[in-house]
C-alpha positions as CSV (number, residue, x, y, z in Angstrom):
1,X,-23.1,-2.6,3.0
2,X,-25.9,-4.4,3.8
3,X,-26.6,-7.8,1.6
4,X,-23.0,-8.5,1.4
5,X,-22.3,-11.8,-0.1
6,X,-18.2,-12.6,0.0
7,X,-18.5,-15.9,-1.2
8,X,-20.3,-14.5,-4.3
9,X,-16.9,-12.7,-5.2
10,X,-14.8,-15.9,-3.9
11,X,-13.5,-17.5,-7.7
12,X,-14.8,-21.2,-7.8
13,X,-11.7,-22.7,-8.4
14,X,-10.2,-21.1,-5.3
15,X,-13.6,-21.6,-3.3
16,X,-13.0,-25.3,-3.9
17,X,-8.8,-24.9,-3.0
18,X,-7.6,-27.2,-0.5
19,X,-4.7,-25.5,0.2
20,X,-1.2,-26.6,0.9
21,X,-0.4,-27.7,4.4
22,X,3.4,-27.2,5.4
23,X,5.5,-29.0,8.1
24,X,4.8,-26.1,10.2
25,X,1.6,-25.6,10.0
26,X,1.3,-29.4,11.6
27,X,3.3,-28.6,14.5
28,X,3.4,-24.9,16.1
29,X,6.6,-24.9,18.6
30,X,5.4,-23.6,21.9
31,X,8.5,-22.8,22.8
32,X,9.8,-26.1,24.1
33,X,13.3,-27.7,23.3
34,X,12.1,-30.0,20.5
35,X,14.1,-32.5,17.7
36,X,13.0,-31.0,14.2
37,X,12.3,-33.9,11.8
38,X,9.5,-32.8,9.8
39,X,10.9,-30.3,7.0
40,X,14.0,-32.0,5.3
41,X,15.6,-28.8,6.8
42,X,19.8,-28.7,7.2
43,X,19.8,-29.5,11.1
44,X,22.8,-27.2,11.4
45,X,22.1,-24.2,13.1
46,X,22.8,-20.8,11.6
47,X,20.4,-18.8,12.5
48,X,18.1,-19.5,9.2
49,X,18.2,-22.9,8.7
50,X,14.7,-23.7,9.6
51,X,11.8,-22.2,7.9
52,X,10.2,-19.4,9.2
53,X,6.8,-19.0,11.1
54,X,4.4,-19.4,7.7
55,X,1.6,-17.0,9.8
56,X,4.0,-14.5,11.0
57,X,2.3,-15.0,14.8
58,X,4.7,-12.9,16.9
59,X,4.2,-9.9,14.2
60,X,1.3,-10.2,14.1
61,X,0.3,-10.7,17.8
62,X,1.9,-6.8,18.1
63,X,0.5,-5.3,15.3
64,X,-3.2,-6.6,16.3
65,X,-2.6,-5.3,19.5
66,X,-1.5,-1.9,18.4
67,X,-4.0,-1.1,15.6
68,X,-6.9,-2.4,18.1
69,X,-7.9,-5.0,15.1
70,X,-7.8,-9.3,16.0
71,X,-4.7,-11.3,14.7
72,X,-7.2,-13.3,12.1
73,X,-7.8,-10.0,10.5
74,X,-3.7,-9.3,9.2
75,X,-2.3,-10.5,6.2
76,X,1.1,-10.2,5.7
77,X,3.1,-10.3,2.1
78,X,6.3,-10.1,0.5
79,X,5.7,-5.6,0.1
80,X,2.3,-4.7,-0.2
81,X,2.4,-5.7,-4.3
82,X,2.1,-9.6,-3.0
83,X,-0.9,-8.7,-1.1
84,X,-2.5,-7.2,-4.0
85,X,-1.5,-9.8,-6.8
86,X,-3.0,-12.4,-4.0
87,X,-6.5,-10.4,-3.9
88,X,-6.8,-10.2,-7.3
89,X,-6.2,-14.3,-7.6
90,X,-8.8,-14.6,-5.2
91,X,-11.4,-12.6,-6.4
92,X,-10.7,-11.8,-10.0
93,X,-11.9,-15.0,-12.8
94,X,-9.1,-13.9,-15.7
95,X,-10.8,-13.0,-19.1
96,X,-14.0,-12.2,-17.2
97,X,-14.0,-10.0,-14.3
98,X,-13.0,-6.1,-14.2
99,X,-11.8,-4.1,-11.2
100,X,-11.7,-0.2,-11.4
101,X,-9.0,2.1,-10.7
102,X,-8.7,6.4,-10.5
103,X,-5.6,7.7,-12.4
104,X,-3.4,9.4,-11.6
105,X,-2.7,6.3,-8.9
106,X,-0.6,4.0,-8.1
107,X,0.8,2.0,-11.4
108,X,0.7,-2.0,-10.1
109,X,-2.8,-2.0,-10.2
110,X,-3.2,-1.9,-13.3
111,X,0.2,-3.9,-13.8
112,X,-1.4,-6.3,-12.0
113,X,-4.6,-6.2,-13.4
114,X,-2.8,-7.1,-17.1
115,X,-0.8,-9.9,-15.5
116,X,-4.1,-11.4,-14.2
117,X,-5.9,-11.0,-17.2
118,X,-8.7,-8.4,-15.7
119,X,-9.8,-5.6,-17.3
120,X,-9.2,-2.8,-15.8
121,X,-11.6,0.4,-16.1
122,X,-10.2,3.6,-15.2
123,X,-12.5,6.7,-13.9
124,X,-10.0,9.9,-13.8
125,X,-10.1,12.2,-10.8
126,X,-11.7,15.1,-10.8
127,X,-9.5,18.5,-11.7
128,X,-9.0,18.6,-7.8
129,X,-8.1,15.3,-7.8
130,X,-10.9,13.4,-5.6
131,X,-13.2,10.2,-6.7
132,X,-15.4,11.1,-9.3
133,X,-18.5,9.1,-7.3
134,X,-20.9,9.3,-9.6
135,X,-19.0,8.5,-12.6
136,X,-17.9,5.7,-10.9
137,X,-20.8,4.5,-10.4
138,X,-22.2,4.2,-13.9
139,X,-18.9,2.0,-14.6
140,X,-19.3,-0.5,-11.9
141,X,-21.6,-3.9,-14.2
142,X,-22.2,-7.3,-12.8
143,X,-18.4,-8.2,-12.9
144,X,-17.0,-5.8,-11.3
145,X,-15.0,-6.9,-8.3
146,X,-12.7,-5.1,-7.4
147,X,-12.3,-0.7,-6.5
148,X,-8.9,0.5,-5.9
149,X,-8.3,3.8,-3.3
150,X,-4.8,5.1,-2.7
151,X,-5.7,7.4,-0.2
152,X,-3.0,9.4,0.1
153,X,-2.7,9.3,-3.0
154,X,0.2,8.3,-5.3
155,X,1.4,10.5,-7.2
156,X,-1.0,13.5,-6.0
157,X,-0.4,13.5,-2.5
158,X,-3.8,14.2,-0.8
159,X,-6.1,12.2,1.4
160,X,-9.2,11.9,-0.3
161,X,-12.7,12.9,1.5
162,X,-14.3,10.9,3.7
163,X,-18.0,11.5,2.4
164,X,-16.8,9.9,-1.2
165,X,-15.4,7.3,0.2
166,X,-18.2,6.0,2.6
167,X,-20.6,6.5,-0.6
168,X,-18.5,4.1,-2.6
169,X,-18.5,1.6,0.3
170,X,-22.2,1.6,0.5
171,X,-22.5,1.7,-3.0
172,X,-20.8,-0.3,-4.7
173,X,-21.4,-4.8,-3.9
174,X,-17.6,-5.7,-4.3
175,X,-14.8,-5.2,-2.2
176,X,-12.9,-1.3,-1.7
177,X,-9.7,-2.0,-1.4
178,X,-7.7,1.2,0.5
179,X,-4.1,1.4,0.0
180,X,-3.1,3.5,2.9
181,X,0.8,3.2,2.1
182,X,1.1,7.2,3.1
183,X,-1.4,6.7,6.1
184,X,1.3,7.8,8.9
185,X,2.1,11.3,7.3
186,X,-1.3,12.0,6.6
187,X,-3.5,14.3,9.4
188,X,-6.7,11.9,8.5
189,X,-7.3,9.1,10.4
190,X,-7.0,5.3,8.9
191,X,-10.2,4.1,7.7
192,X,-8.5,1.0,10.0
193,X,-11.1,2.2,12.7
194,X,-14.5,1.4,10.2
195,X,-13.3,-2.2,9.1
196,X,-15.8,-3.5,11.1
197,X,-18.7,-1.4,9.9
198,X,-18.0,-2.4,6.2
199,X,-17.5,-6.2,5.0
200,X,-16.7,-5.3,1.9
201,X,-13.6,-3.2,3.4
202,X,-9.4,-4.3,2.7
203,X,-6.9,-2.0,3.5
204,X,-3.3,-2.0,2.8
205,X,-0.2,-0.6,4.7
206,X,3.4,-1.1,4.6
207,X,6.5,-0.6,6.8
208,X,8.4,0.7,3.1
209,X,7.3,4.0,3.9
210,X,7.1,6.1,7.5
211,X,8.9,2.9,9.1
212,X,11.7,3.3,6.6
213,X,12.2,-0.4,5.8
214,X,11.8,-0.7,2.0
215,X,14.5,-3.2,1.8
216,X,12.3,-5.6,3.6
217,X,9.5,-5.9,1.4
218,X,6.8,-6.2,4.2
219,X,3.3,-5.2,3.0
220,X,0.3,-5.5,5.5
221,X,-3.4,-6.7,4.8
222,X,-6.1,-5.5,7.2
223,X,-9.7,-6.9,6.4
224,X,-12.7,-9.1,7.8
225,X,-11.7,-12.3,9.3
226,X,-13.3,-14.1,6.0
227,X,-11.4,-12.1,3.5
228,X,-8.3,-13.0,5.8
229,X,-8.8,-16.7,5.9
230,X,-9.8,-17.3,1.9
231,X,-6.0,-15.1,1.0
232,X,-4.3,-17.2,3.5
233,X,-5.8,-20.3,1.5
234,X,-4.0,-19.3,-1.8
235,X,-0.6,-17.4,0.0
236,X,2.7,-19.2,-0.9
237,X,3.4,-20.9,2.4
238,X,6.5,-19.2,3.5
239,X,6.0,-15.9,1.9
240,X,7.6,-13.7,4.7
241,X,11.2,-14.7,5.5
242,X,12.4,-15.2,9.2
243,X,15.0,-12.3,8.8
244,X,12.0,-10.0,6.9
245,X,10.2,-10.9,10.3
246,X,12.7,-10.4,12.6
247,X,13.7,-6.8,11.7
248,X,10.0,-5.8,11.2
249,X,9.1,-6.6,14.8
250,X,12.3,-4.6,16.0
251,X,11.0,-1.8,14.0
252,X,7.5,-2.4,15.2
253,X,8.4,-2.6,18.5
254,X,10.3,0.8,18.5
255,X,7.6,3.2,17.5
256,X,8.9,6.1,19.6
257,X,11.9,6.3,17.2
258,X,8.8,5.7,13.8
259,X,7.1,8.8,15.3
260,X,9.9,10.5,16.0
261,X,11.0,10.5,12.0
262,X,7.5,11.1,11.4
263,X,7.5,14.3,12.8
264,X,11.0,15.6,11.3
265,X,9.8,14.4,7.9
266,X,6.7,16.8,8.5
267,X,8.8,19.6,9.6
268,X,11.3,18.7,6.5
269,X,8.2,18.9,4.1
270,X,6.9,22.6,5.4
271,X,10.4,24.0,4.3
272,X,10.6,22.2,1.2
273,X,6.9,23.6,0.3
274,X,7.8,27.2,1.2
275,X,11.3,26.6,-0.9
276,X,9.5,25.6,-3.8
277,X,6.5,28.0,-3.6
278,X,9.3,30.8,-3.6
279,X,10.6,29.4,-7.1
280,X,9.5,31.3,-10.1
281,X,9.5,28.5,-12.0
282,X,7.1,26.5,-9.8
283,X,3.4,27.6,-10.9
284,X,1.1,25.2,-8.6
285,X,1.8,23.0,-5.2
286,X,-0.6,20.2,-4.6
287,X,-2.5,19.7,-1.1
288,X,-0.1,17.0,0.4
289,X,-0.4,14.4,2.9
290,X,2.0,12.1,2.3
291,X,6.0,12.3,2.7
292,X,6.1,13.9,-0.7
293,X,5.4,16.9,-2.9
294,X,3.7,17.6,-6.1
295,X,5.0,20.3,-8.1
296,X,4.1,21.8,-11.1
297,X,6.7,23.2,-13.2
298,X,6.9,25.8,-16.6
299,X,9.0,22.7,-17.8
300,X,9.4,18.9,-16.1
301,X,11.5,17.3,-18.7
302,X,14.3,20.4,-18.2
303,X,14.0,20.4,-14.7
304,X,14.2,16.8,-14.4
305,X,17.0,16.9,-16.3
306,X,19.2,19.7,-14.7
307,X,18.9,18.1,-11.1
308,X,20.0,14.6,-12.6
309,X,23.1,16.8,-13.6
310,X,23.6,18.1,-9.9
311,X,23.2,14.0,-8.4
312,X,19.6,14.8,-8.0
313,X,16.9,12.6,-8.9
314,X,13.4,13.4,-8.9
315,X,10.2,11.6,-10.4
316,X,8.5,13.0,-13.4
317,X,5.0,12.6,-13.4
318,X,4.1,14.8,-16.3
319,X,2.9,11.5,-18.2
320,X,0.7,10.4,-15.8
321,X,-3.0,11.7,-16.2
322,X,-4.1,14.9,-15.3
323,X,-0.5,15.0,-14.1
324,X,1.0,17.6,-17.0
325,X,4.6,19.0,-16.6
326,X,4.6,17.9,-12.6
327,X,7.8,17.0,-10.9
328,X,7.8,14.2,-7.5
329,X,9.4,15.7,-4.7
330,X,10.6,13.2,-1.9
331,X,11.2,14.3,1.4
332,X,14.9,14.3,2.2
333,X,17.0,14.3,5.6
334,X,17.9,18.0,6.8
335,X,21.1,17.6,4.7
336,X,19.6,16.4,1.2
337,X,16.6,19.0,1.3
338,X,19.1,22.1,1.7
339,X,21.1,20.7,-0.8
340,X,18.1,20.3,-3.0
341,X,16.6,23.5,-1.9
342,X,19.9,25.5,-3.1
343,X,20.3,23.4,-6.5
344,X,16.5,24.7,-6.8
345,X,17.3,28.0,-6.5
346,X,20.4,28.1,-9.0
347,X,18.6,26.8,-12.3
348,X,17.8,28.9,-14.7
């Protein structure tokens, strides 16, 4: 967007942050057999007694290197919901500013938005659920800071189109913020390869979803070196812990295996579409490119409730908007999704 101005969105209070400055960020080991006496640690060794690497620099180092993006343009949280509340604290004055969000989406952003005390403005998507630009557009005022994108979306499944997108990025003067949690199941590509054509781009990944490690909690930031360096400014200073960072880069580092489960989830999601289309009570499937399934049903709260019966659970979406009588299908192993698959096909 040309005319950009970040520090126009930067809150004053945080703009003026001196932030906190922990033993080690003083002294980066380089490796060398050193005496640590800086960080009231327990000297005892057990594996976690120190504190962890506050920038996450070996993580980081791999991920830069395999998304083609610099190490000053990562951000790395405690699950992607850190990384979100954090942009919202850094951008967002409480009782003043907005942000706008699309329902049916992902529920923390507006979660967050009440904790934070923004008001949050919600455009619906369309009936085929895409951005609705141009209603958008008439919501965006002078405060608006913040545009949240879950693209592939949550709950929906599909990857919104590319033209909408762009025409929000050049449209509207705050900061797009992608949340690409379902980016490695979808056939689009990340919008990772334009965040140097738009300053006023952040996207979000995780390692929760196609990398399997929920338990973790390791969300990613991906945005302009500025945006980067204002976040770290406010992040608690050890936010990631040493064992969070250690099995992320083993993970990382394995991505045959990542691409590998990738590709049976895919094959895992084809049959349970065709299982489901087959269903009489099933009236609509929704595009999908995420490791889910949206489903449509003559009855969700029944259905919902005669697979919890048979140890299945589900999510029902039917409150959500736009979102009526719709079940949540998650893509199972080979052995859940037959068992699923023949439950389906017994209720009456």
């Amino acid at each position: 967007m040309e005319g950009f101005d970040l520090n126009r969105l930067i809150r004053e209070s945080v703009s003026k942050l001196q932030p906190y400055s922990s033993a080690r960020d003083e002294y980066v080991s380089d490796g060398s057999e050193m005496i640590f006496l800086d960080a009231n640690e327990n000297p005892f060794d057990n594996g976690v007694n120190r504190y962890p690497d506050p920038y996450q620099r070996s993580l980081k180092s791999l991920l830069a290197e395999q998304k083609g993006v610099s190490e000053n343009q990562i951000l790395l949280g405690n699950g992607s919901d850190e990384v979100l509340d954090l942009i919202y604290r850094v951008f967002c004055e409480p009782n003043k500013d907005n942000i706008i969000t699309l329902p049916p989406t992902y529920g923390m952003y507006k979660v967050l938005a009440g904790i934070n005390a923004v008001e949050n403005k919600e455009v619906l998507l369309t009936a085929d659920f895409e951005p609705n630009v141009d209603e958008i557009l008439k919501f965006i005022d002078a405060n608006s800071k913040l545009l949240f994108i879950c693209s592939p979306n949550n709950p929906t499944g599909n990857s919104f189109k590319k033209d909408r997108i762009e025409k929000l990025l050049k449209s509207f003067n705050g900061l797009v913020v992608i949340d690409e949690a379902y980016i490695d199941f979808s056939k689009d590509e990340s919008w990772l390869s334009q965040l140097n054509n738009y300053p006023n781009l952040i996207l979000t990944q995780t390692l929760s979803k196609a990398y399997g490690l929920a338990g973790i909690r390791l969300g990613i930031c991906y945005a302009s070196e500025e945006i980067i360096s204002v976040l770290n400014k406010i992040k608690p200073p050890y936010n990631v812990n040493q064992l969070t960072q250690q099995r992320a880069l083993q993970r990382v580092l394995n991505q045959d295996l990542v691409n590998q489960e990738v590709k049976q989830i895919l094959e895992e999601r084809t049959e349970l579409i065709k299982a489901l289309d087959s269903l009489e009570f099933v009236s609509e499937l929704y595009p999908t490119d995420a490791n889910f399934v949206l489903a449509k049903v003559d009855d969700a709260n029944k259905r919902y409730q005669q697979l919890l019966e048979k140890q299945v659970v589900v999510r029902n979406r039917s409150t959500q908007p736009l979102c009526e009588s719709t079940l949540r299908f998650t893509v199972g192993t080979p052995e859940e999704n037959k068992k699923l698959i023949a439950i389906l096909k017994e209720l009456n």
